[in-house]
N, C-alpha and C positions, 0 to 999 in steps of 0.2 A: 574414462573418457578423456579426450585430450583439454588441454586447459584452455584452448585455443576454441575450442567451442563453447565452453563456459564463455568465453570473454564476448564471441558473438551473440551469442544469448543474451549477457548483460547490455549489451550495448541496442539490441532488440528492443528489448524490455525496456531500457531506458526512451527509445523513442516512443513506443506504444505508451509509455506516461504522460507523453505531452497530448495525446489525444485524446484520453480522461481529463487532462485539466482542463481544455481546449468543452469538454462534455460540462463539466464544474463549474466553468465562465458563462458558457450559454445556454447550459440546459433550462428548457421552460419553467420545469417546477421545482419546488427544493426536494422531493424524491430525488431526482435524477439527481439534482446535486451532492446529495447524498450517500447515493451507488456510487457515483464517480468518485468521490473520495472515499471510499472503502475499497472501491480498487485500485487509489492509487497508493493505499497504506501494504494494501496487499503485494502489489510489485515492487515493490521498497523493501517489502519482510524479505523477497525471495531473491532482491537484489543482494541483502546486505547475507545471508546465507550462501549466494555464490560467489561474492566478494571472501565472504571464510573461506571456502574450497580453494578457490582461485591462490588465496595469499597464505595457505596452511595455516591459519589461525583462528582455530576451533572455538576458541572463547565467543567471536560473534554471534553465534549461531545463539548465545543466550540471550543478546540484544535483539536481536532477530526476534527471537520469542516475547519481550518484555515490549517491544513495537508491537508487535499482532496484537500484544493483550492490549495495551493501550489504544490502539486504533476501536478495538472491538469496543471495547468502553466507549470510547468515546462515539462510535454509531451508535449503538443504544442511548445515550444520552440523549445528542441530536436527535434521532426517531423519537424519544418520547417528549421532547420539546416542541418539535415539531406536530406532534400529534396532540398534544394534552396542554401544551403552551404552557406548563410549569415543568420542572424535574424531580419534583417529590410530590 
């Protein structure tokens, strides 16, 4: 693919995050608040994996992954705080 789509895709992607945050500021319950930042860790992972492609520097893609994992942790955290009002 040309890079030149990667780049409108990122830039996509980057607007469609402001409408998750925009979901995070005012969504009614802390669920929604929730989703919405799990998919704004999510478009962030796949930002910074197209920003690799994009810049030929393939090392991202492992940050890329050690974000997702940390995002994932930390929804689970949140959900079971939210839910159980302790974390152990």
């Amino acid at each position: 693919m040309s890079i030149n789509v990667f780049i409108g895709i990122s830039i996509f992607l980057g607007l469609l995050t402001f409408v998750c945050l925009y979901r995070a500021y005012a969504g009614p319950t802390a669920a929604d608040r929730v989703v919405s930042i799990n998919v704004i860790t999510t478009k962030a992972t796949v930002l910074i994996a197209l920003i690799s492609v994009i810049t030929d520097q393939y090392m991202f893609i492992d940050v890329a992954l050690i974000y997702a994992m940390m995002g994932f942790i930390a929804t689970i955290a949140v959900s079971k705080y939210i839910e159980k009002g302790k974390l152990y």
